[in-house]
C-alpha positions in Angstrom: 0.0 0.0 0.0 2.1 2.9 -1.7 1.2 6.6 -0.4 3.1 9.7 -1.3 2.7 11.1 2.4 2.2 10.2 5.8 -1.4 8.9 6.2 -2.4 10.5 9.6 -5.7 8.3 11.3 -7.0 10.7 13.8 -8.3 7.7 16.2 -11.8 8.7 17.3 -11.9 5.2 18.6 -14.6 5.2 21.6 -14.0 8.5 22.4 -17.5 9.6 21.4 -18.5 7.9 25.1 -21.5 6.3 22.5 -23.2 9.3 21.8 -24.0 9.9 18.1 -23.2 13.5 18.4 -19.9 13.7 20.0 -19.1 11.2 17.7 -19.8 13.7 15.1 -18.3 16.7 16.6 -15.0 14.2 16.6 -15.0 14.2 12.8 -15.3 17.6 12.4 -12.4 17.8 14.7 -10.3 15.9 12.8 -11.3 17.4 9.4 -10.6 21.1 11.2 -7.0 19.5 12.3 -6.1 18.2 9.1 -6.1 14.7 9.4 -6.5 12.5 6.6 -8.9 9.7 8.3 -10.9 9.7 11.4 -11.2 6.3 12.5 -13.2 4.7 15.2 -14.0 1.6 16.4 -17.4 -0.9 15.5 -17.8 -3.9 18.1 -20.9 -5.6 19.6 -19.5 -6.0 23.1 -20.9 -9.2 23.8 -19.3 -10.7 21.2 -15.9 -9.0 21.8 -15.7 -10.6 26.1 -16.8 -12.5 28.3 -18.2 -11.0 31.4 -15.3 -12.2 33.2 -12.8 -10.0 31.5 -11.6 -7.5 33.4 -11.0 -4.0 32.6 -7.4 -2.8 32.2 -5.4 -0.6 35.0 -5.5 2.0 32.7 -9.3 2.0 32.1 -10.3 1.1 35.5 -8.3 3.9 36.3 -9.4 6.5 34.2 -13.1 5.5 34.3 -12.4 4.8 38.1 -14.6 1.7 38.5 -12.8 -1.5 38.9 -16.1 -3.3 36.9 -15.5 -5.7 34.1 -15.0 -4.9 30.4 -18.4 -5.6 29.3 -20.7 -3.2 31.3 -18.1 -0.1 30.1 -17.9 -1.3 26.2 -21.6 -1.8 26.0 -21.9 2.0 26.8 -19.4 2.9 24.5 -21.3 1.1 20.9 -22.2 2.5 17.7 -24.8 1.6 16.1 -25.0 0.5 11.9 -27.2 3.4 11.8 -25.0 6.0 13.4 -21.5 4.2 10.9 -23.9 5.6 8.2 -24.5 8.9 9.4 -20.7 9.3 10.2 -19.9 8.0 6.5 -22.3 11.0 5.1 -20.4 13.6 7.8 -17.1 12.6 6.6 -18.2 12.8 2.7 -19.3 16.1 3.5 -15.6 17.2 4.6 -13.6 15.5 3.0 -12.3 13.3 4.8 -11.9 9.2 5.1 -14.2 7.1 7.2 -12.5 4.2 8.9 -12.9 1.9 11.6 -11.6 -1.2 13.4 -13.8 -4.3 13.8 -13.4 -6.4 16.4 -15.9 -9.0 16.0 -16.7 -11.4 13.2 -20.4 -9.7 12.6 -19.0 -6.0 13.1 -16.2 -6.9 10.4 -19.0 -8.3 8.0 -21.1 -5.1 8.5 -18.1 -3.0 7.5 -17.3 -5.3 4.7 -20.6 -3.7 3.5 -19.8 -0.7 3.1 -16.6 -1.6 0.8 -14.3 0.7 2.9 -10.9 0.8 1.0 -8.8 0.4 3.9 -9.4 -1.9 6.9 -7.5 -1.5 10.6 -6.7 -4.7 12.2 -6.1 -3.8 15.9 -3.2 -5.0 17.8 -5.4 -7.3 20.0 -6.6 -9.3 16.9 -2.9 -10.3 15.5 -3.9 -13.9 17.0 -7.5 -14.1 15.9 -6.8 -16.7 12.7 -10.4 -16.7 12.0 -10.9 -13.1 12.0 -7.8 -12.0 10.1 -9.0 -14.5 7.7 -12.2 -12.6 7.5 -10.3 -9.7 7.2 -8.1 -10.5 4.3 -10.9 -11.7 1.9 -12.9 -8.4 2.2 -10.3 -7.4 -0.6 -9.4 -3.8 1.1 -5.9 -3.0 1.9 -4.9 -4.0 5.5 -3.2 -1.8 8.6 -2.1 -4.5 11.0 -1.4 -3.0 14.0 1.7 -5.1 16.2 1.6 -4.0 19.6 2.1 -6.6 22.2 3.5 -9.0 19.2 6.7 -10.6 18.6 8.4 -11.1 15.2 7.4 -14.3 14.9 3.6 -13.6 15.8 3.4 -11.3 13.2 4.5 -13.4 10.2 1.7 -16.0 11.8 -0.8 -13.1 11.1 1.0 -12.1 8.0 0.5 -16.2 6.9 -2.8 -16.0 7.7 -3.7 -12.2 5.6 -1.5 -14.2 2.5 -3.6 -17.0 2.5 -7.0 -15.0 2.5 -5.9 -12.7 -0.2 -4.6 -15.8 -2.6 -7.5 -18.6 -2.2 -11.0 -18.8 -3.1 -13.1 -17.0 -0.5 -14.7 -21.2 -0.3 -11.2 -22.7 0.1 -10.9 -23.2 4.2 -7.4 -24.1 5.9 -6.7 -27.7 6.8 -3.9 -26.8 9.3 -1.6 -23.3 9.9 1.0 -25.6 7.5 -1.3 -23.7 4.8 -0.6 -20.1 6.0 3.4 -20.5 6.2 3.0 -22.2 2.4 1.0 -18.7 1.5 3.1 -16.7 3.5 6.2 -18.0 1.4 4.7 -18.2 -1.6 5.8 -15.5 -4.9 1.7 -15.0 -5.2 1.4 -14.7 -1.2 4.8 -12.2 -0.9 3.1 -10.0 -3.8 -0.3 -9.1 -2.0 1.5 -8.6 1.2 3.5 -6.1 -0.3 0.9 -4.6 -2.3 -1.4 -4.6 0.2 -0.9 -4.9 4.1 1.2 -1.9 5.9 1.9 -2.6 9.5 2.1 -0.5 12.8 4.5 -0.5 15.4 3.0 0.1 18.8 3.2 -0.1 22.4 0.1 -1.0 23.8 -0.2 1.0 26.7 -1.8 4.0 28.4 0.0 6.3 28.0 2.6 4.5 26.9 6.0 5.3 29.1 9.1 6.6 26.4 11.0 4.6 27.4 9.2 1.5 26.3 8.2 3.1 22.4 11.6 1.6 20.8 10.9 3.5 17.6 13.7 1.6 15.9 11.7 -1.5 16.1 10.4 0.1 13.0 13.2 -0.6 11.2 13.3 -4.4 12.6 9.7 -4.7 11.0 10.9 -3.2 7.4 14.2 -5.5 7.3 12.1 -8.6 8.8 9.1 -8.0 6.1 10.0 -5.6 3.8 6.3 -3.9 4.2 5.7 -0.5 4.5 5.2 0.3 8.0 3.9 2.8 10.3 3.3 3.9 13.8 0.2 3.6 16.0 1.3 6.0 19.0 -0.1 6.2 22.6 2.4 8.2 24.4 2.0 11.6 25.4 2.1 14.5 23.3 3.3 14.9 19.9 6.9 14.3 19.5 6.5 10.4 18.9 4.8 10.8 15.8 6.9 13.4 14.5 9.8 11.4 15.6 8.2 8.0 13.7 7.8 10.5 10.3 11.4 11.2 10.4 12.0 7.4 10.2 10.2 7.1 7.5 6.6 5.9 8.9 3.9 5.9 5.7 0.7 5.9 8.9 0.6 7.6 12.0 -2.6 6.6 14.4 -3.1 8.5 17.3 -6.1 8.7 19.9 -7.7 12.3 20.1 -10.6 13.7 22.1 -12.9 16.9 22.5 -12.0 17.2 26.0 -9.5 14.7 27.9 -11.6 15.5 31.0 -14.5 13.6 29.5 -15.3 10.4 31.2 -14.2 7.2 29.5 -11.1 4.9 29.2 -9.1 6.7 26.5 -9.7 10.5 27.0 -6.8 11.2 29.1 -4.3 9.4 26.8 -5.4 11.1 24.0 -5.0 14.4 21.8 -7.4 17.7 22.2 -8.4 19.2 18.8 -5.8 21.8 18.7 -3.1 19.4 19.9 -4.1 17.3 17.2 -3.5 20.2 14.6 -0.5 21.1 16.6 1.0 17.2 15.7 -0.6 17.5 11.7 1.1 20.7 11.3 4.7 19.0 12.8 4.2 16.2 10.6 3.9 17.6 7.6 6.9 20.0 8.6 8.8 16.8 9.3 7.7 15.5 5.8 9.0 19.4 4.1 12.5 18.9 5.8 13.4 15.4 5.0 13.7 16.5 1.1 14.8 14.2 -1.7 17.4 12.4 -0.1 20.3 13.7 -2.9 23.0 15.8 -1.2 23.3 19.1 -3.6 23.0 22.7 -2.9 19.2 23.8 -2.2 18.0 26.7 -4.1 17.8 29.1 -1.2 21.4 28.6 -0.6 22.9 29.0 -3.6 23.5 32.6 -3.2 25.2 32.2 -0.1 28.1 30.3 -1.6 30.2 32.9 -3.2 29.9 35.0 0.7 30.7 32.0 2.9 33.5 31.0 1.0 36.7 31.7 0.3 39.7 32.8 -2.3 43.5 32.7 -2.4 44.6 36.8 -1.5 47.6 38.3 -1.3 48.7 38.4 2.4 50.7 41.5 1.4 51.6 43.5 -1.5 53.7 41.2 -4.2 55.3 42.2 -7.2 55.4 40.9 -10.5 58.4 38.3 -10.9 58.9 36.6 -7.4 58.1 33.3 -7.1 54.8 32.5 -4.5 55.9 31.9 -1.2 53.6 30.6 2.3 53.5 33.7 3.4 52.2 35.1 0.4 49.2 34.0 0.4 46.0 33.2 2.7 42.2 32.7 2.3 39.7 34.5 2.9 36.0 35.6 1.7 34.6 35.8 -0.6 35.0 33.1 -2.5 34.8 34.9 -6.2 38.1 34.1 -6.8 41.1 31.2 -7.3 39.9 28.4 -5.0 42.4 27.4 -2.1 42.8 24.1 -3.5 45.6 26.0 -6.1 47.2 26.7 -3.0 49.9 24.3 -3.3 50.4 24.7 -7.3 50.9 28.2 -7.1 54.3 27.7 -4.8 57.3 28.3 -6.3 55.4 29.7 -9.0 56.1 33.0 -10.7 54.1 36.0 -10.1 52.4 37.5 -12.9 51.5 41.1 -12.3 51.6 43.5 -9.0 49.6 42.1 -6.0 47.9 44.9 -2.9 47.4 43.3 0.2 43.9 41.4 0.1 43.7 41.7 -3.7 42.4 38.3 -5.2 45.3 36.5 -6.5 44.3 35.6 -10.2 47.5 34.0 -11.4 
């Protein structure tokens, strides 16, 4: 999946606290901020956990209730109705609709609507069937790699090849069949073509000293896929930090108002924080340049004053030789380059020299 800049996912995620309207409000954010995709997330929550799973530290913390997973993501759904109304909002702004399944019937819904680019969440990369599900939908894939090891993502990877290379009817007989796929010419071209991957650190916020941004580079040797960066740290040097190593997506969480109840508020952006870190990024994007090391435009008429000329370092006269102490460089540089230094030694001396006159021997 090829993109000429840095696709930035403003991650409305659950953010909108399952209210229709703040969940519009958050696109118009993100349009306002410059973002090229507002994401957010599409899950029936009994289908997603049990009710024995408990919530994480960071959203019993933040929602502070200690209750179980279920109760807090059943207040947080959106209905088929509202994904519609949400599509229509972001048409009218111009900008890109996604979201994240995380269920087998919320991926099929989404299917539906023939989104071009589907986000696999970092909590699916072992979910076989559902990555399965994911890569026959035909859209280009974001897998997301937080919590993962190399080896757990070329499983995932096996999986994504298989999908996108068999008959939607053809079903595995064994994960034999997705390292085959995952090896294969046909199975190597669609993952290239189509699947970027994210590094992340699954945590909230995550602590800088655990975002190892160089892992990116671990993922783009190991795969050869473009790759990207989901961030959940704090602020908005991360992402600025991942563009300058050459991320194609940045993901980040954003919110109208981190005091908002809810897990994720406090971990993520405000609006103009979130313009703050588009605006850096596409700063990042200006300065990194073609890559060829030659004189930029806006320098060029600096050269001639920064540089420097062979001078006489006193008056000469026509018919001595050139001596050391003849001769010294300084600006501007309009004249004999100092490399002649050592050629004009011992040489003779055309004409009458001042001090500080350009030597043009």
């Amino acid at each position: 999946m090829l993109m000429s800049k840095t696709l930035i996912i403003a991650e409305a995620g659950v953010n909108h606290n399952g209210s229709l309207e703040l969940a519009l409000q958050l696109v118009e954010a993100a349009s306002a901020a410059g973002a090229d995709v507002v994401k957010f997330q599409t899950f029936n929550a009994e289908q997603l956990v049990t009710n024995r799973a408990k919530k994480a530290e960071y959203q019993a913390e933040n929602t502070q209730n200690n209750g179980n997973q279920l109760d807090m993501l059943k207040k947080l759904q959106l209905s088929h109705a509202d994904h519609l109304l949400l599509i229509k909002k972001c048409d009218e702004l111009g900008i890109r609709f996604m979201s994240t399944a995380f269920d087998s019937e919320s991926l099929q819904f989404l299917a539906q609507l023939q989104l071009p680019v589907m986000k696999i969440p970092s909590g699916e990369i072992t979910n076989a069937p559902l990555l399965l599900q994911y890569a026959r939908t035909g859209a280009d894939i974001i897998l997301s790699t937080g919590v993962s090891t190399l080896s757990e993502i070329r499983d995932a990877l096996g999986v994504l090849a298989y999908g996108m290379t068999t008959p939607a009817t053809q079903l595995p007989t064994s994960s034999a069949d997705f390292v085959s796929a995952f090896h294969s010419a046909a199975g190597q071209a669609q993952l290239k073509q189509k699947v970027t991957l994210l590094h992340c650190t699954t945590e909230y916020p995550a602590p800088f000293a655990d975002i190892n941004l160089k892992a990116m580079d671990s993922l783009r040797q190991e795969f050869g896929l473009a790759v990207g960066y989901s961030d959940h740290s704090q602020g908005i040097v991360v992402p600025m930090a991942a563009v300058a190593r050459d991320a194609t997506v940045i993901e980040k969480h954003f919110t109208l108002d981190k005091n908002l109840p809810g897990p994720d508020h406090q971990a993520s952006l405000e609006p103009a924080e979130l313009k703050a870190m588009v605006d850096g990024i596409r700063q990042v994007e200006l300065v990194l340049g073609h890559g060829r090391k030659e004189p930029a435009p806006s320098e060029l008429k600096n050269r001639i004053l920064i540089r420097k000329s062979l001078v006489a370092a006193r008056p000469l006269k026509a018919g001595d030789t050139f001596k050391a102490e003849d001769l010294v460089c300084k600006r501007p540089g309009d004249g004999k380059s100092p490399f002649d230094y050592w050629q004009l030694l011992g040489s003779t001396i055309n004409r009458d020299y001042q001090h500080d006159e350009l030597i043009d021997n």
